[in-house]
C-alpha positions in Angstrom: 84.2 -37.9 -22.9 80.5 -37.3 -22.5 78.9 -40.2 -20.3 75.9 -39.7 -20.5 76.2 -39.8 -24.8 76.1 -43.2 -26.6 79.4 -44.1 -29.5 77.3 -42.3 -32.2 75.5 -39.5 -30.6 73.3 -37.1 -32.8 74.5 -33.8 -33.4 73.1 -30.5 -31.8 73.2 -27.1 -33.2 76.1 -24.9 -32.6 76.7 -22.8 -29.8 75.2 -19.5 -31.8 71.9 -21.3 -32.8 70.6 -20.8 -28.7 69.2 -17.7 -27.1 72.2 -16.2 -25.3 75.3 -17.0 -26.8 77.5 -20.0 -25.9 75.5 -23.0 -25.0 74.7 -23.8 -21.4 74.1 -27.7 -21.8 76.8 -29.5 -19.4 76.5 -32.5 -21.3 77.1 -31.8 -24.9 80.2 -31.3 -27.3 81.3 -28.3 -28.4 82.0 -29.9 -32.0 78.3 -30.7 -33.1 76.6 -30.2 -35.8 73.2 -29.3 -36.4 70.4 -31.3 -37.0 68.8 -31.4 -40.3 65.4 -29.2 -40.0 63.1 -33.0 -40.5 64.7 -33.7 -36.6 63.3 -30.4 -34.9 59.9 -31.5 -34.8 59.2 -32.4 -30.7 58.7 -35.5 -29.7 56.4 -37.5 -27.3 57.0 -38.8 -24.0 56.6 -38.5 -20.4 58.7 -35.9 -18.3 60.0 -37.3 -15.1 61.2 -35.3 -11.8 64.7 -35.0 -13.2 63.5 -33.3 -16.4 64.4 -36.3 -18.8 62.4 -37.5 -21.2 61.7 -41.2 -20.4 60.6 -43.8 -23.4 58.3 -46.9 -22.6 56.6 -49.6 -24.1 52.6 -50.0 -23.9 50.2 -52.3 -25.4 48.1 -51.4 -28.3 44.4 -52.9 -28.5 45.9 -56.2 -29.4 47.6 -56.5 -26.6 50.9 -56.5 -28.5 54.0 -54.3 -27.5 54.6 -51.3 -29.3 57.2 -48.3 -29.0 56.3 -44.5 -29.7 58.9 -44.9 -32.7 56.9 -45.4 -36.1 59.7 -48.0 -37.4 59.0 -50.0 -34.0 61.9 -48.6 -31.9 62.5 -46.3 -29.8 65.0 -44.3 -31.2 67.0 -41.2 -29.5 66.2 -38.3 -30.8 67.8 -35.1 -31.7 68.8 -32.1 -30.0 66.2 -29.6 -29.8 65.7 -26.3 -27.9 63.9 -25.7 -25.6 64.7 -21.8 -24.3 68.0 -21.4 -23.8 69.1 -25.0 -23.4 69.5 -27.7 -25.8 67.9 -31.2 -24.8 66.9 -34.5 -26.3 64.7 -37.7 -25.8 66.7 -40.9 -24.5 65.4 -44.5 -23.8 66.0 -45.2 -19.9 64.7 -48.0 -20.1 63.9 -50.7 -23.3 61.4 -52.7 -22.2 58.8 -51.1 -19.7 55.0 -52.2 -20.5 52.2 -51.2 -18.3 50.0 -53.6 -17.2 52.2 -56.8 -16.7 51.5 -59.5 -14.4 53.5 -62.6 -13.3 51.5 -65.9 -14.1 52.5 -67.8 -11.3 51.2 -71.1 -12.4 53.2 -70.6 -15.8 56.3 -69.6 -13.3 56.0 -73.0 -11.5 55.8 -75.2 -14.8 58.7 -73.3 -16.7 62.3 -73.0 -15.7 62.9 -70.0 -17.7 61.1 -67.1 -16.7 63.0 -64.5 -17.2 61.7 -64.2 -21.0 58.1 -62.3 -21.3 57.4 -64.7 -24.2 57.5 -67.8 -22.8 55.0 -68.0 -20.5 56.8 -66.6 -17.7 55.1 -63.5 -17.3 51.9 -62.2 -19.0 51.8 -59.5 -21.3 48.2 -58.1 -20.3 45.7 -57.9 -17.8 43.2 -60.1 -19.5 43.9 -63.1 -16.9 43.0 -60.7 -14.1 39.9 -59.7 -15.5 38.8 -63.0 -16.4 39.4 -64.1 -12.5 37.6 -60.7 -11.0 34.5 -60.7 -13.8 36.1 -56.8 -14.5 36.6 -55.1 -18.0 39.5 -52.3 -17.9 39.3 -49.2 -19.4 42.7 -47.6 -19.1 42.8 -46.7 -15.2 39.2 -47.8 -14.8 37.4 -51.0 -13.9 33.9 -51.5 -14.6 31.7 -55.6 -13.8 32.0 -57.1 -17.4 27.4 -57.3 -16.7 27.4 -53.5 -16.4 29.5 -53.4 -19.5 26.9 -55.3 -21.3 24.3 -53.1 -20.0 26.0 -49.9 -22.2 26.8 -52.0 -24.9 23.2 -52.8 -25.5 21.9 -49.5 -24.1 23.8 -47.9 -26.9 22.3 -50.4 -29.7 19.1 -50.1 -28.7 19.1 -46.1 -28.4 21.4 -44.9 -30.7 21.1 -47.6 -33.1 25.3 -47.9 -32.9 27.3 -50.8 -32.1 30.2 -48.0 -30.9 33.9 -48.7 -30.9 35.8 -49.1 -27.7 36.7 -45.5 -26.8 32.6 -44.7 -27.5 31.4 -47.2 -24.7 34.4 -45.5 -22.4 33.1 -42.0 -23.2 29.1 -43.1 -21.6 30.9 -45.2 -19.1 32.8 -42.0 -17.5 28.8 -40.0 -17.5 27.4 -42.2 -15.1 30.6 -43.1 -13.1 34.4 -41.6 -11.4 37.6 -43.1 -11.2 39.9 -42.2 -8.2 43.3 -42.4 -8.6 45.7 -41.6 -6.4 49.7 -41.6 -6.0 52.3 -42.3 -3.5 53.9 -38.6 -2.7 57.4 -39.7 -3.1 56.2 -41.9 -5.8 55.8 -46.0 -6.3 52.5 -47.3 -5.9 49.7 -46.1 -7.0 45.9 -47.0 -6.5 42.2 -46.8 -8.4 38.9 -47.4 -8.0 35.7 -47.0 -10.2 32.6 -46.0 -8.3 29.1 -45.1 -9.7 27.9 -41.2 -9.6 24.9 -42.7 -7.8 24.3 -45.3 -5.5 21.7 -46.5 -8.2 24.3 -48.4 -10.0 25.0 -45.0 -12.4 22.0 -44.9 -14.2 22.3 -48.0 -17.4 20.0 -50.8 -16.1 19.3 -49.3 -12.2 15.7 -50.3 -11.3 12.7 -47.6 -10.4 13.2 -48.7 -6.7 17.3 -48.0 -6.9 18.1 -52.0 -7.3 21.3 -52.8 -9.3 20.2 -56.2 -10.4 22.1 -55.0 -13.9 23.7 -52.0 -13.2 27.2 -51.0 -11.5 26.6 -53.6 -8.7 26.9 -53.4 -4.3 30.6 -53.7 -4.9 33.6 -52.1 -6.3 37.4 -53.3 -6.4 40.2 -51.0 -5.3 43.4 -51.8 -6.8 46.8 -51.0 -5.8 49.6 -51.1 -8.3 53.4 -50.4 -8.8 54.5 -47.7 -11.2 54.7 -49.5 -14.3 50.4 -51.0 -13.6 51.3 -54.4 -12.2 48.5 -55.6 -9.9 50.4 -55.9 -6.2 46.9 -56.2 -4.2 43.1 -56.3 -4.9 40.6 -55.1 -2.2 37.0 -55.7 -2.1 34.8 -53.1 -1.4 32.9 -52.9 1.1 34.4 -55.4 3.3 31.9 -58.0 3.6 31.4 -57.4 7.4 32.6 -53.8 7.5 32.0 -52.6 11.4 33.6 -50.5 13.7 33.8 -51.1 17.7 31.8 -48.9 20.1 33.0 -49.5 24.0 33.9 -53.2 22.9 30.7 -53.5 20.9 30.9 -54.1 16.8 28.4 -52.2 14.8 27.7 -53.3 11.4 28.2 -50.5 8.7 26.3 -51.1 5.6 28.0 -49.1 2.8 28.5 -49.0 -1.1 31.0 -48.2 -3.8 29.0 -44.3 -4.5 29.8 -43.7 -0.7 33.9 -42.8 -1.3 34.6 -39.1 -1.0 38.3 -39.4 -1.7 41.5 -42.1 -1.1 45.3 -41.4 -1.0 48.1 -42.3 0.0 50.5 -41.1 3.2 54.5 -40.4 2.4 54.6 -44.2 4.3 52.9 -45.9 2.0 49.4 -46.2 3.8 46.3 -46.0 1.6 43.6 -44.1 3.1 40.0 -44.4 2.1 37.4 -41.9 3.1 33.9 -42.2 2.8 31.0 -39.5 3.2 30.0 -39.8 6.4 33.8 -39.8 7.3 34.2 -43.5 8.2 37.7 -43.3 7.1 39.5 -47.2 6.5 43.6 -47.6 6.3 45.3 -50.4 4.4 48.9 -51.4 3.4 50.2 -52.2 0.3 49.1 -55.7 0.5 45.8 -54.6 1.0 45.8 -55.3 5.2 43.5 -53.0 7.2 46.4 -51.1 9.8 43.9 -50.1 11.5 40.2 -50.8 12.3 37.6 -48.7 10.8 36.7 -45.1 12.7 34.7 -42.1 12.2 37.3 -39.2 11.7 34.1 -37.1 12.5 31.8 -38.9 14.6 28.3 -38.1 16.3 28.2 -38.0 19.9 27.5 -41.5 20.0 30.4 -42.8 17.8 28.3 -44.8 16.0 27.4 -42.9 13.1 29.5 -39.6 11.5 28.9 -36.4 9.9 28.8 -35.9 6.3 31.8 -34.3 4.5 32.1 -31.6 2.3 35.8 -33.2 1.4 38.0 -34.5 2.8 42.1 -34.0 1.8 44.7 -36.9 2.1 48.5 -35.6 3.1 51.3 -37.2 3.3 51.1 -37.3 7.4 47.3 -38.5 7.1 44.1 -36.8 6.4 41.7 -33.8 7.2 38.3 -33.5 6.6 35.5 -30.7 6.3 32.1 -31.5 7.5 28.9 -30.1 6.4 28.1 -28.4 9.3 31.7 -27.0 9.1 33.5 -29.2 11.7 36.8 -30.3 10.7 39.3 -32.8 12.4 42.8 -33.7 11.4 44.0 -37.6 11.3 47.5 -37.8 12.0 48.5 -41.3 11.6 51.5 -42.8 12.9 53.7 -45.7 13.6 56.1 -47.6 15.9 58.9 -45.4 14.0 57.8 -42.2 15.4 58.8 -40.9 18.9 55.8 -41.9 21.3 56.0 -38.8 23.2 54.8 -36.8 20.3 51.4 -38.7 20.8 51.8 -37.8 24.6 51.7 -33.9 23.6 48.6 -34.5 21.5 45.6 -31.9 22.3 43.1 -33.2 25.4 40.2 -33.2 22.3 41.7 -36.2 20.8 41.5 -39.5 21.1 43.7 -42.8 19.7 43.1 -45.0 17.1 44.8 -48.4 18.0 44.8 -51.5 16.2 41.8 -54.1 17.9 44.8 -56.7 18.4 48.2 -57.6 19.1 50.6 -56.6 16.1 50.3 -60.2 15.1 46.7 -60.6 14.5 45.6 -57.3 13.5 42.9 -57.8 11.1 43.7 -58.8 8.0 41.2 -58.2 4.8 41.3 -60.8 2.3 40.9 -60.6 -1.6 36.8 -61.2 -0.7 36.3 -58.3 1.5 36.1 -60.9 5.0 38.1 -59.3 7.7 39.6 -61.7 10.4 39.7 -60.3 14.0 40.4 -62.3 17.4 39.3 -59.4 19.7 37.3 -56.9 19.8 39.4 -54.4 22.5 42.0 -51.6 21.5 45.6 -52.5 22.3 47.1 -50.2 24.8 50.5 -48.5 24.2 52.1 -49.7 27.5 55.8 -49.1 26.7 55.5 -49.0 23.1 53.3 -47.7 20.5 51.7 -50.1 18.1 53.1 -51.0 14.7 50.3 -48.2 13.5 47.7 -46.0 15.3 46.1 -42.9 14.7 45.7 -39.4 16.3 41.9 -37.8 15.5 42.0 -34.1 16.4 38.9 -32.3 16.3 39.1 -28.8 15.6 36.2 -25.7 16.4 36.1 -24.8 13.4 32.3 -24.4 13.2 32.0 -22.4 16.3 34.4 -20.0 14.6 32.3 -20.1 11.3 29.4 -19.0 13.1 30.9 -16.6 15.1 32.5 -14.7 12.1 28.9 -15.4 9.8 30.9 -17.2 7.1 31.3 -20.9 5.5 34.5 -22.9 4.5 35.1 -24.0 0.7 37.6 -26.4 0.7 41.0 -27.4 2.8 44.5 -27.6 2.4 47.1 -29.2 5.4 50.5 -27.9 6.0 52.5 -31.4 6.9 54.3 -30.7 10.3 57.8 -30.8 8.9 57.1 -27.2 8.0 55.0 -25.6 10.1 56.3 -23.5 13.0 54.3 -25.9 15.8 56.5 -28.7 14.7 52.3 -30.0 14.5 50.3 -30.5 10.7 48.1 -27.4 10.0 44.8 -27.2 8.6 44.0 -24.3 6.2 40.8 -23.5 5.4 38.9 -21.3 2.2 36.4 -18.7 3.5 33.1 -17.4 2.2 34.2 -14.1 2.2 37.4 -15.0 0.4 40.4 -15.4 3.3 42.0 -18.4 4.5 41.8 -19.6 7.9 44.4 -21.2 9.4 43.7 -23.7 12.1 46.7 -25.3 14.9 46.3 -29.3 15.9 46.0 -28.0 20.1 43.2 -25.3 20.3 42.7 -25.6 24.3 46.2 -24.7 24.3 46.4 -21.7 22.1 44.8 -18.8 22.1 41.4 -17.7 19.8 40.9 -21.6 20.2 44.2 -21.8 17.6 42.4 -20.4 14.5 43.7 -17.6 12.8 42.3 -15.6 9.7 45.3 -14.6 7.9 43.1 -11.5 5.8 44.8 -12.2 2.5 41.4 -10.6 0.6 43.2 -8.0 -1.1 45.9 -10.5 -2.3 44.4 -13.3 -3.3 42.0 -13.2 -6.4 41.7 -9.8 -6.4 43.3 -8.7 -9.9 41.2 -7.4 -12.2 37.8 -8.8 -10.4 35.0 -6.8 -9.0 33.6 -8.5 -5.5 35.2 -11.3 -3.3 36.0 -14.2 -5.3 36.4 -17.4 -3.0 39.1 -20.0 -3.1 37.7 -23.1 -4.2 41.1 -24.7 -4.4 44.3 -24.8 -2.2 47.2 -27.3 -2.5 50.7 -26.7 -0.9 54.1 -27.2 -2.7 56.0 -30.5 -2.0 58.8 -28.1 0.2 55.7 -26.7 2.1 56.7 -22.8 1.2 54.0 -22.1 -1.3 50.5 -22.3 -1.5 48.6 -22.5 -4.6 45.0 -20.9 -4.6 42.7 -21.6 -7.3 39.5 -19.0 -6.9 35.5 -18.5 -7.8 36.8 -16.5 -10.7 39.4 -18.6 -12.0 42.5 -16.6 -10.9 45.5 -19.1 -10.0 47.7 -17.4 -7.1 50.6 -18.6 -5.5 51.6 -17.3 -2.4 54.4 -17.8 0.5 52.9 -20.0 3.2 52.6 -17.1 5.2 51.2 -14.8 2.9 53.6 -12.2 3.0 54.4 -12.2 -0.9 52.7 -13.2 -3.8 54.9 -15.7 -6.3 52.6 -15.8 -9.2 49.3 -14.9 -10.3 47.5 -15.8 -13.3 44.5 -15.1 -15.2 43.2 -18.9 -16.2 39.6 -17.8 -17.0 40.1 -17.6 -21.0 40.8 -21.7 -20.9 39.0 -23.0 -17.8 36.8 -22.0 -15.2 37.5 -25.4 -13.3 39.7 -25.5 -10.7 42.8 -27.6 -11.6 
């Protein structure tokens, strides 16, 4: 018997309806029969790692439940092809919605809680954004007064009142939404920010007040998989500062200032900001670590603007403007303490300010709570978390060779031959540079241009075409290189052969 088909399962076609003869599905019955032509037509859903097609349930506008089924339900569907194999749509799971939250007062007055009618858990968000003075827009949260500010914007210049999706199409103009994934999956995290630090444009005053637009403040929100709420986090902190020799300087920053979050493979949201004042939080929304300058001025007190700045699943790099780059490695009481030890001479440690068991805590209001102000040394063991900050001379190569960097790419150090992450880096005159964590150990400072000009890019194109995108494969072998002239290449990590190369430039001409 097949187990993985129900007591009635629908038929699939016969073995000489596929490309190739005899079937090649290890789950089906040879005695089948084929499914009347109304059942070919595909159907929706969303593909997970595996390759099955996984049904949910999701609110409609009414906040009611709804399946992708038009009779209600989410029926299995039939066998279709798809090349030489045979596959079908089955419900995993019956009753997935996105966007529950548990009602706790409702879970305290009720026994029964186990039914999602009955109080026990609610079936929407509109609790939450009646306690944080938000309106969602899918992934996207905007202040309910900003809101109000398109809505009569809209009225009053295009004489419309608008339907929902119209107010979310001028509400994406003037602001981004960052959203950003565990790499092995599970949580996942947004926040809105305006384009400008005006409050995005509706309502911002001539002197760049935002008495009615976006507002000093944005929420970051970190979720499981199927959109339940699991933290809030205020931002910025309400006494955002980071410590100089034992000294706190107060930052003063605002939702427009983050360049990028993500999260590590350990589950540590990382949240970069321009000037590369880089903050760390857990999934309860606890800072893990104070807040530092992954590329600092002399002084420490003030950092270097980015150009971007790339989240990996071992911590972050970042590209400054004046093409400085540093690598954040960042660590925990589970990893071997000696690897720290064989850190280059550059960098320095990012320790919590604390003893594990006050390490400052941010609350759902932005206030942080610290006891001390001086880094906690290693002495026999590391802290629950700290940090590793390599610098890298980059910019003294970039001057040296008369060329710029485009955008960066990290090799996690799993899979590099140093046992040590490795930054890769987009030249000007279309190479990539590849740059190891302990320069004053390695010769040419570590940084090695790999020449790849004549590979990369290069098909049917007349001058260099720069990368403007890399990204490395989740097994670390490939690289994918997205360039000026919208030619997507992927090559072997160390660009010995070339995997695929396509022409994207009849579709797009921005990078993926």
């Amino acid at each position: 018997m097949n187990p993985f088909d129900d007591d009635t399962p629908p038929r699939r076609p016969p073995s000489h309806g596929f490309i190739g003869g005899a079937s090649t599905n290890p789950f089906g019955d040879d005695d089948y029969d084929a499914p009347s032509a109304s059942n070919t037509n595909a159907t929706s859903g969303v593909n997970n790692s595996s390759g099955a097609i996984v049904c949910s349930t999701f609110l409609d506008s009414n906040n009611e439940e709804f399946y992708d089924g038009d009779d209600g339900t989410a029926a299995e569907s039939a066998w279709q092809d798809l090349g030489d194999l045979p596959y079908r749509r089955v419900r995993l799971y019956s009753n997935v919605a996105w966007g529950r939250m548990k009602n706790t007062q409702n879970m305290m007055s009720t026994n029964n809680t186990n039914n999602p009618d009955d109080g026990g858990i609610e079936s929407t968000m509109q609790q939450h954004e009646q306690q944080t003075n938000e309106e969602r827009f899918g992934l996207s949260w905007y202040p309910k007064t900003y809101v109000e500010t398109v809505r009569a914007h809209q009225s009053a210049v295009l004489v419309t009142s608008g339907d929902k999706g119209e107010i979310a199409r001028l509400l994406s103009t003037t602001t981004t939404t960052f959203v950003a994934g565990c790499p092995n999956g599970g949580p996942i995290a947004s926040v809105t920010i305006p384009l400008t630090g005006g409050g995005g444009g509706f309502g911002s005053t001539s002197g760049g007040g935002t008495t009615s637009g976006f507002g000093p403040r944005t929420t970051i929100r970190i979720m499981n998989n199927a959109g339940v709420v699991l933290s809030t986090i205020l931002f910025p902190p309400r006494d955002l500062a980071v410590t100089v020799q034992s000294k706190r300087v107060q930052m003063h920053r605002g939702p427009s200032d983050i360049l990028s979050i993500g999260f590590t493979s350990r589950c540590v949201l990382v949240v970069v900001l321009r000037d590369s004042l880089t903050l760390c939080y857990d999934l309860s929304g606890k800072n893990v670590l104070p807040p530092f300058f992954a590329l600092p001025e002399k002084s420490h007190m003030t950092g270097n603007d980015l150009l971007e700045a790339s989240v990996f699943e071992g911590g972050v790099a970042v590209l400054g403007s004046d093409m400085n780059s540093a690598v954040v490695e960042l660590l925990d009481e589970h990893d071997d303490p000696s690897y720290a030890d064989g850190a280059d001479v550059a960098s320095r440690r990012i320790v919590p300010l604390v003893a594990p068991s006050l390490v400052n805590t941010a609350s759902q209001d932005g206030t942080t709570q610290s006891a001390a102000t001086t880094a906690s040394p290693f002495f026999l063991s590391p802290p629950p978390h700290y940090a590793i900050v390599t610098p890298l001379p980059t910019a003294m190569f970039a001057r040296a060779k008369h060329l710029s960097f485009g955008c960066i790419a990290v090799l996690p150090r799993q899979y590099s031959p140093s046992r040590r992450p490795e930054l890769f880096l987009s030249t000007s005159d279309g190479s990539v540079v590849v740059s190891e964590l302990q320069p004053s150990l390695s010769p040419n400072n570590g940084l090695t241009d790999v020449d790849c000009r004549s590979k990369i890019g290069s098909s049917g194109s007349i001058g260099i075409a720069p990368i403007v995108s890399m990204s490395f494969a989740p097994n670390g072998r490939f690289l994918a290189c997205f360039t000026s002239n919208s030619v997507l290449t992927v090559v072997s990590t160390t660009f010995e052969s070339i995997v695929l190369e396509f022409d994207t430039s009849s579709g797009s001409s921005s990078p993926p």
